[in-house]
N, CA, C and O atoms as CSV, one atom per row, in Angstrom:
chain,resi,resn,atom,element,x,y,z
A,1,UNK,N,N,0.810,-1.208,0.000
A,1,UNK,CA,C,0.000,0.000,0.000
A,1,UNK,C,C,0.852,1.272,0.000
A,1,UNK,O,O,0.394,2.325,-0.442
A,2,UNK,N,N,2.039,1.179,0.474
A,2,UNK,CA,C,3.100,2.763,0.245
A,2,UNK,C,C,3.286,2.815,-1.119
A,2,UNK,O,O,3.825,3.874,-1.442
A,3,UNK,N,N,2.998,1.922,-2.242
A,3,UNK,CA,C,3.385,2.703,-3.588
A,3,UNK,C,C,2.552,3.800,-3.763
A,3,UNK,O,O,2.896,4.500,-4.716
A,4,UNK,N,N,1.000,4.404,-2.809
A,4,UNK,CA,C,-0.162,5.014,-3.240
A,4,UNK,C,C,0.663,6.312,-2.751
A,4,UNK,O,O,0.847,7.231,-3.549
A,5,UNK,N,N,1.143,6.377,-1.473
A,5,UNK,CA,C,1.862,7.582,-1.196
A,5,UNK,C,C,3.141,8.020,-1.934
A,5,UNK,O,O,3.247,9.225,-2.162
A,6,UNK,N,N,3.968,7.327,-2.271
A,6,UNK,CA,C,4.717,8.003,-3.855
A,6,UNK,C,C,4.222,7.868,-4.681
A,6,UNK,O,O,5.048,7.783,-5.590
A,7,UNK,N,N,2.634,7.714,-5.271
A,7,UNK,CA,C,1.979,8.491,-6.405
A,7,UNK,C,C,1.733,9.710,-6.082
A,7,UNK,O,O,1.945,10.717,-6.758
A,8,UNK,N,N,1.111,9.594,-4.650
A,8,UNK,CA,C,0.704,11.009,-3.969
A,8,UNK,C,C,1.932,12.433,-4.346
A,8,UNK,O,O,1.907,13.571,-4.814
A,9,UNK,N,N,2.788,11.577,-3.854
A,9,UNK,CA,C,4.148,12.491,-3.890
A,9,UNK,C,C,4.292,12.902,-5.252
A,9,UNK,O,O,4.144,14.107,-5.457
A,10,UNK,N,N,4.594,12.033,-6.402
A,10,UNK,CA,C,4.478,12.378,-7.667
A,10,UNK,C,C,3.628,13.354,-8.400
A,10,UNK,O,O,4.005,14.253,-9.152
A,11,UNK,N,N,2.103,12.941,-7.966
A,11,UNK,CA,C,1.607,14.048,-8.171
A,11,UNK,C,C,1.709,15.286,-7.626
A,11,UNK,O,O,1.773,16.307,-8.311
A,12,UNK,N,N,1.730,15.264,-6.349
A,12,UNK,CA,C,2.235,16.726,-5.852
A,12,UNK,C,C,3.287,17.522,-6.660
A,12,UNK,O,O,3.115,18.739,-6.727
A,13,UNK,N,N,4.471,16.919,-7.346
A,13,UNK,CA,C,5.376,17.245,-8.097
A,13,UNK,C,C,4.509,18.128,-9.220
A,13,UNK,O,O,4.316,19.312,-9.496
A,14,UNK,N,N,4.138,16.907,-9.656
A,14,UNK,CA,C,3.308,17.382,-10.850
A,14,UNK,C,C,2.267,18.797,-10.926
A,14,UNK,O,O,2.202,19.793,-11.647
A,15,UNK,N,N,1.527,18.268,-9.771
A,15,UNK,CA,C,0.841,19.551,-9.690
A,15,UNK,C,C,1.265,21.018,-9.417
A,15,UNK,O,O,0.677,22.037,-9.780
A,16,UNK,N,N,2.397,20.910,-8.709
A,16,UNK,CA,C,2.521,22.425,-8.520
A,16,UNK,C,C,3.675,22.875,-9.321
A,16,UNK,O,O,3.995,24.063,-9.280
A,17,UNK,N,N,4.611,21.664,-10.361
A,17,UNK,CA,C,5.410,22.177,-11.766
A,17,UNK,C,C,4.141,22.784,-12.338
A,17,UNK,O,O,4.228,24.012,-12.348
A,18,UNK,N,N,3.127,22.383,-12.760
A,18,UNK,CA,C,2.120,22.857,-13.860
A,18,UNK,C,C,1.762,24.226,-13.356
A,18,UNK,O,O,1.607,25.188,-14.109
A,19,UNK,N,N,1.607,24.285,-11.745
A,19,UNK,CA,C,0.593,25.490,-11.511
A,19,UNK,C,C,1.561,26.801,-11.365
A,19,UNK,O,O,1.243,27.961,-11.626
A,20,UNK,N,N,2.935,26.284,-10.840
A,20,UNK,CA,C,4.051,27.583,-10.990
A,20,UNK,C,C,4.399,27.689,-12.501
A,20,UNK,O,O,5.288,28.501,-12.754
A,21,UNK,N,N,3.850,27.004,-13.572
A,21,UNK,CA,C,4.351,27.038,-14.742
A,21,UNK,C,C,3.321,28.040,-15.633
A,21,UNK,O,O,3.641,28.923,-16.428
A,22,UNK,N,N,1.859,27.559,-15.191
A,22,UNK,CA,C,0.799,28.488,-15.506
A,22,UNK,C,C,0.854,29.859,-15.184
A,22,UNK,O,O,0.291,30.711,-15.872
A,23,UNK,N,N,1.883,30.253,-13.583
A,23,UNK,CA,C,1.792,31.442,-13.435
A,23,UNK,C,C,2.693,32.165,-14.083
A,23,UNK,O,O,2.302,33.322,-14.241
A,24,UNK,N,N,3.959,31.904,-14.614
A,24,UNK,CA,C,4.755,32.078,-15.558
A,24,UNK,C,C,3.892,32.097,-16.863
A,24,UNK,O,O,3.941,33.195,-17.416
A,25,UNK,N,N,3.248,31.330,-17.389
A,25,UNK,CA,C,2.593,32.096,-18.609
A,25,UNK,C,C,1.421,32.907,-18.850
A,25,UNK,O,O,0.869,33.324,-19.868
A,26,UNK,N,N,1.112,33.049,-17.042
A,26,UNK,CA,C,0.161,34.149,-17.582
A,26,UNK,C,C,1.167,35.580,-17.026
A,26,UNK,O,O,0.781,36.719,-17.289
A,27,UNK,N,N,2.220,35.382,-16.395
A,27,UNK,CA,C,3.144,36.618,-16.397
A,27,UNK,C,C,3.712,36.877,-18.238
A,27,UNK,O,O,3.887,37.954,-18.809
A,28,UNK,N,N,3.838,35.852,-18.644
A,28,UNK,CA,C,4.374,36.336,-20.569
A,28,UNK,C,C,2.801,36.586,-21.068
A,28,UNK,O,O,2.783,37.266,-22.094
A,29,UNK,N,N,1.839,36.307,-20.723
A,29,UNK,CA,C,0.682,36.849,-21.331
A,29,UNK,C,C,0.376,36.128,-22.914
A,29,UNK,O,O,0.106,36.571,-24.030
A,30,UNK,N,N,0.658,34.304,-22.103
A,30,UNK,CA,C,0.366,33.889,-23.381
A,30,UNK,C,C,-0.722,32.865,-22.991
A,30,UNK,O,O,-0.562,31.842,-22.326
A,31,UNK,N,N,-1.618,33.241,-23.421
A,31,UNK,CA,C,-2.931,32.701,-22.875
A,31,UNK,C,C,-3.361,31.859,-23.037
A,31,UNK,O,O,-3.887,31.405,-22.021
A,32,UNK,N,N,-3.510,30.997,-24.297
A,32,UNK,CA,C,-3.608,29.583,-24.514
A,32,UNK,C,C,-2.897,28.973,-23.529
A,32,UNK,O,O,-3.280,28.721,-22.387
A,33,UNK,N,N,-1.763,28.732,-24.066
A,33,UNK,CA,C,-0.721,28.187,-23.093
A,33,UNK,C,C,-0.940,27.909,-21.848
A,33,UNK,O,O,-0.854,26.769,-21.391
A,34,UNK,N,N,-1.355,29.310,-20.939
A,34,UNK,CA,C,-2.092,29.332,-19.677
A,34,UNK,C,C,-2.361,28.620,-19.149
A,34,UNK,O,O,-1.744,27.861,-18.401
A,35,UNK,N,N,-3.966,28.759,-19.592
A,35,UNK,CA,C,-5.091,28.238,-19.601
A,35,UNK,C,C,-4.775,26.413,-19.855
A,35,UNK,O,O,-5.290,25.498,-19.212
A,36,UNK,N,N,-4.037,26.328,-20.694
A,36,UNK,CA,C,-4.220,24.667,-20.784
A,36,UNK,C,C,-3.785,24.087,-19.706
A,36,UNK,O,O,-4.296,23.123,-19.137
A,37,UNK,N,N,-2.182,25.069,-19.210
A,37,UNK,CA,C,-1.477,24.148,-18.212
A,37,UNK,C,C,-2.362,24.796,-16.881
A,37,UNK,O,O,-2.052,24.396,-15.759
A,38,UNK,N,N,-3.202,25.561,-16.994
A,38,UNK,CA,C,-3.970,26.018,-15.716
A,38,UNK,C,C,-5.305,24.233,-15.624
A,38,UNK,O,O,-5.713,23.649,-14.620
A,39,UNK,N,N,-5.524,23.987,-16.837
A,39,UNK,CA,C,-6.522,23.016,-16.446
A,39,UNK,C,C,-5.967,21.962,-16.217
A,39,UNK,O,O,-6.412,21.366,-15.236
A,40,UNK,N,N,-4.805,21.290,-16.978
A,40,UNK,CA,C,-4.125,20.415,-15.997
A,40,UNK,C,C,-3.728,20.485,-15.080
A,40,UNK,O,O,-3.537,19.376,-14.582
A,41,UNK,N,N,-3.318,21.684,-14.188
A,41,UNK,CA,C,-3.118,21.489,-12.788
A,41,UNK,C,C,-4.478,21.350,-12.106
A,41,UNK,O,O,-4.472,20.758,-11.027
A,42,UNK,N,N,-5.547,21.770,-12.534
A,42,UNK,CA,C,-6.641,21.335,-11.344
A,42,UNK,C,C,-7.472,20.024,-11.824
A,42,UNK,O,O,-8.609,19.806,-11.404
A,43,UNK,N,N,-6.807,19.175,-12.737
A,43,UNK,CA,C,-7.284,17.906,-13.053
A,43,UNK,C,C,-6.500,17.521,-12.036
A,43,UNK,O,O,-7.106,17.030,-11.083
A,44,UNK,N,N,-5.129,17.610,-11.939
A,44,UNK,CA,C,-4.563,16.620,-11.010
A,44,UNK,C,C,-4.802,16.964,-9.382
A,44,UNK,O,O,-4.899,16.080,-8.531
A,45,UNK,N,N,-4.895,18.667,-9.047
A,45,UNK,CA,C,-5.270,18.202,-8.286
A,45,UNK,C,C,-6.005,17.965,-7.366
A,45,UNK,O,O,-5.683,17.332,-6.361
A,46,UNK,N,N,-7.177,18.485,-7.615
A,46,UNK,CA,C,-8.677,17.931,-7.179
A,46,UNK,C,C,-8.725,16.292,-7.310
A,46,UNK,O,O,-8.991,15.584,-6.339
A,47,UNK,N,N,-8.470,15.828,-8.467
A,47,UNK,CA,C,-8.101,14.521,-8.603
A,47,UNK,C,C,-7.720,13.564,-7.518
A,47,UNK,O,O,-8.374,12.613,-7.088
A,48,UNK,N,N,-6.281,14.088,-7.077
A,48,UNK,CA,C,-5.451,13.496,-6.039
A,48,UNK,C,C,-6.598,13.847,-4.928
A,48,UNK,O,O,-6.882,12.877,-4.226
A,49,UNK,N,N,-7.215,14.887,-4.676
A,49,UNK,CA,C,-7.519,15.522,-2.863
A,49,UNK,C,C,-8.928,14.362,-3.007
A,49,UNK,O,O,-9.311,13.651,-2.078
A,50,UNK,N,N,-9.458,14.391,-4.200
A,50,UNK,CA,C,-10.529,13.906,-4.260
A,50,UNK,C,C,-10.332,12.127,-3.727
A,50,UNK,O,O,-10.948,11.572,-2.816
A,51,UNK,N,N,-9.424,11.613,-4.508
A,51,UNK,CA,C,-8.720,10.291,-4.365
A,51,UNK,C,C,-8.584,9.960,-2.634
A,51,UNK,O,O,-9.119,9.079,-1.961
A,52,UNK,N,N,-7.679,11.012,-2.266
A,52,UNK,CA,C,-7.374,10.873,-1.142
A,52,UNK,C,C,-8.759,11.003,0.239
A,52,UNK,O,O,-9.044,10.265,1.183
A,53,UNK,N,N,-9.267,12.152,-0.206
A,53,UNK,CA,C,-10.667,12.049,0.996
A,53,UNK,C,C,-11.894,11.116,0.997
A,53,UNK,O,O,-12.690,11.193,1.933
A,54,UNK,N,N,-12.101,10.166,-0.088
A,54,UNK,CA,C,-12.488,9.318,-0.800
A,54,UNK,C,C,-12.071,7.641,-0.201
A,54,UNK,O,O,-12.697,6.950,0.602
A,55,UNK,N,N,-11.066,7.403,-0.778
A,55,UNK,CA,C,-10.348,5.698,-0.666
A,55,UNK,C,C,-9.697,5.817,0.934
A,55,UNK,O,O,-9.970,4.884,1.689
A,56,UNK,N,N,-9.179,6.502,1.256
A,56,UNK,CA,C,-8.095,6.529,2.368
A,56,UNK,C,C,-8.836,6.580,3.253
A,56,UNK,O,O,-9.781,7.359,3.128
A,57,UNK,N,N,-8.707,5.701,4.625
A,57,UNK,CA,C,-9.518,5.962,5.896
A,57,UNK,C,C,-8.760,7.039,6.683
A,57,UNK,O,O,-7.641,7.377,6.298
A,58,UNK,N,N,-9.414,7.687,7.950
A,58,UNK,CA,C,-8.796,8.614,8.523
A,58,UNK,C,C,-7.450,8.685,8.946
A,58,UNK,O,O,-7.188,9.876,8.781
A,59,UNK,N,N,-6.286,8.056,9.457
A,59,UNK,CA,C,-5.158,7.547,9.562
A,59,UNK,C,C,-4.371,7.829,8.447
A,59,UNK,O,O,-3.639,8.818,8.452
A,60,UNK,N,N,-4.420,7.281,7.752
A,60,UNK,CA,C,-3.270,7.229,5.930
A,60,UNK,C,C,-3.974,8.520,5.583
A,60,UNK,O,O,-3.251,9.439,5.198
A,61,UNK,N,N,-5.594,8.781,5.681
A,61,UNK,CA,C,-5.519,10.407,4.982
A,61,UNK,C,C,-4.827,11.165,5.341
A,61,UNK,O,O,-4.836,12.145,4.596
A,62,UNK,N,N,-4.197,11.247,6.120
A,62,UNK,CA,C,-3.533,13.047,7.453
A,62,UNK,C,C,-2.357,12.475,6.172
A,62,UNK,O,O,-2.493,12.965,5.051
A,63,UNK,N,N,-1.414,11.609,6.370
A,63,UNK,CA,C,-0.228,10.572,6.430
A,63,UNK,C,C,-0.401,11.350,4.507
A,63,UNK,O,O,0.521,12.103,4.196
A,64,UNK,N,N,-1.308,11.159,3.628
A,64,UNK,CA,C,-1.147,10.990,2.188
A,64,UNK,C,C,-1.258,12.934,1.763
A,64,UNK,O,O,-0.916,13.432,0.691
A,65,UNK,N,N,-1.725,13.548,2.755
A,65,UNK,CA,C,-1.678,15.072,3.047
A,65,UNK,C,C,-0.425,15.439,2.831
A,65,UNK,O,O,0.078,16.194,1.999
A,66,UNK,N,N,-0.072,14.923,3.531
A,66,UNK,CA,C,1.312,15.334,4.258
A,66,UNK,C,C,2.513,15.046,3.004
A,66,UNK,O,O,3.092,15.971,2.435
A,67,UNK,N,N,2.736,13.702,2.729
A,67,UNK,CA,C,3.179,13.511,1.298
A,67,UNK,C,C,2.634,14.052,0.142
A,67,UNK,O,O,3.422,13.892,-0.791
A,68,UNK,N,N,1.966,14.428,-0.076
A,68,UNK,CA,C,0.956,15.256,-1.537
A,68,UNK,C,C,1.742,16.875,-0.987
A,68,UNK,O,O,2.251,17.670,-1.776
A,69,UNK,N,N,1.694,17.000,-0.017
A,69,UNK,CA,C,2.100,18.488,0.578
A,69,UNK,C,C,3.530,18.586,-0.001
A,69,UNK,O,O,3.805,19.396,-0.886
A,70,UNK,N,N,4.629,17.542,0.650
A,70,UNK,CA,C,5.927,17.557,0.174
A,70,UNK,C,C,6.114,17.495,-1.082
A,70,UNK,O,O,7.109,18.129,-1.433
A,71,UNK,N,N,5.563,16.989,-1.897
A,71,UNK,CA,C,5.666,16.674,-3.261
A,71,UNK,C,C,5.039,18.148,-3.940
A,71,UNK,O,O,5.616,18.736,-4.854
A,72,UNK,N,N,3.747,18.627,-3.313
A,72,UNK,CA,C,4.091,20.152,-4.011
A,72,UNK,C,C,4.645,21.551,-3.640
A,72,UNK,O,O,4.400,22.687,-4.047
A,73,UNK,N,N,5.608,20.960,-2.578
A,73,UNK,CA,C,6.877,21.865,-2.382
A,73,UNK,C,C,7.894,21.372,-3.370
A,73,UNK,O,O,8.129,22.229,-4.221
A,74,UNK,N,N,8.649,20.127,-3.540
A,74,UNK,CA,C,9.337,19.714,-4.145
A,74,UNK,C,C,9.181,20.574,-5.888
A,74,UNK,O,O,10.150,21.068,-6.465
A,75,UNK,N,N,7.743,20.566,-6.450
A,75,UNK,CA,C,7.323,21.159,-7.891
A,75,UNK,C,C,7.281,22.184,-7.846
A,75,UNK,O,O,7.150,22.683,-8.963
A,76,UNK,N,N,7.350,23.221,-6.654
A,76,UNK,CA,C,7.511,24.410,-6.758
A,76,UNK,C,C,9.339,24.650,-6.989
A,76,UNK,O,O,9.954,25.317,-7.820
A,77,UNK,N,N,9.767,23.854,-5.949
A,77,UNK,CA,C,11.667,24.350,-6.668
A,77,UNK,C,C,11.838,23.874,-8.135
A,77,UNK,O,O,12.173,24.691,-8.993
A,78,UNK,N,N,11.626,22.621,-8.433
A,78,UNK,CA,C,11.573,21.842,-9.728
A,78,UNK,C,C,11.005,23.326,-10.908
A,78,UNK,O,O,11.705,23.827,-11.788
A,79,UNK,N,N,9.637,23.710,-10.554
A,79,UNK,CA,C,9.157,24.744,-11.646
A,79,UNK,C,C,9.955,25.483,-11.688
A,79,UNK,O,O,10.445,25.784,-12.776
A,80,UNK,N,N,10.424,26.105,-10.412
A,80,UNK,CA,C,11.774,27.562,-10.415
A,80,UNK,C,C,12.707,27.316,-11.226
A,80,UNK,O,O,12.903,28.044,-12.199
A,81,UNK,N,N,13.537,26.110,-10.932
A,81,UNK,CA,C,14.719,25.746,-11.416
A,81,UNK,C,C,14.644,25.181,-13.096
A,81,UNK,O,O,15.565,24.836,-13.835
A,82,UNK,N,N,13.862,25.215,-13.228
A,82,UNK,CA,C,13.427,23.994,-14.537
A,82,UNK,C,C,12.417,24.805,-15.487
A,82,UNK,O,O,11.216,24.540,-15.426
A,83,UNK,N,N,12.887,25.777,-16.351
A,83,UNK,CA,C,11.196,26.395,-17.184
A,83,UNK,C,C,11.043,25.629,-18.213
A,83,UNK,O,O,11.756,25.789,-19.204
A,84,UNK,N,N,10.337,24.917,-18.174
A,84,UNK,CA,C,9.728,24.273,-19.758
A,84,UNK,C,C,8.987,24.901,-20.711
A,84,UNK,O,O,8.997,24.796,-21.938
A,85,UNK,N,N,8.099,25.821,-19.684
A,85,UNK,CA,C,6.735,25.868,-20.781
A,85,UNK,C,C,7.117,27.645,-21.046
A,85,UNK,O,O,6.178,28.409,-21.269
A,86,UNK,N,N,8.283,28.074,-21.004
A,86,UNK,CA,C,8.679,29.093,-21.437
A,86,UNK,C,C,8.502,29.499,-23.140
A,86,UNK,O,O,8.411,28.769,-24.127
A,87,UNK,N,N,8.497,30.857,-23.008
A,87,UNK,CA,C,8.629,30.932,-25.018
A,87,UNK,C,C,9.870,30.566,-25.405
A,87,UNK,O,O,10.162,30.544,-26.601
């Protein structure tokens, strides 16, 4: 059952590369762009919170928080350090 909390973690990555990446393109003011990586970040992560308040009993929920949390600290340095979705 710990592979579910390094998905958790993964996604956390994921989610907050996309959402520091969205805010970077709506600072270049390129709006498509945006907007797309703005809706993939709240696919994943409503997704994940949804997943998690859902399947997980009270115990592993706090526990899969907490990892989903680290993982979108981790995508916030990753987005800093790393621009992809730059022009």
């Amino acid at each position: 059952m710990n592979y579910i909390f390094i998905l958790y973690f993964l996604a956390g990555i994921l989610q907050d590369f996309l959402f520091t990446s969205s805010l970077r393109l709506v600072n270049q003011e390129l709006k498509f762009r945006a907007a797309s990586v703005a809706f993939l970040d709240n696919l994943v992560s409503v997704g994940v919170l949804y997943n998690i308040l859902t399947k997980l009993d009270n115990e592993r929920s706090m526990i899969a928080i907490i990892i989903y949390s680290l993982g979108v600290g981790t995508g916030t340095y990753c987005a800093m350090k790393f621009k992809l979705f730059e022009k």
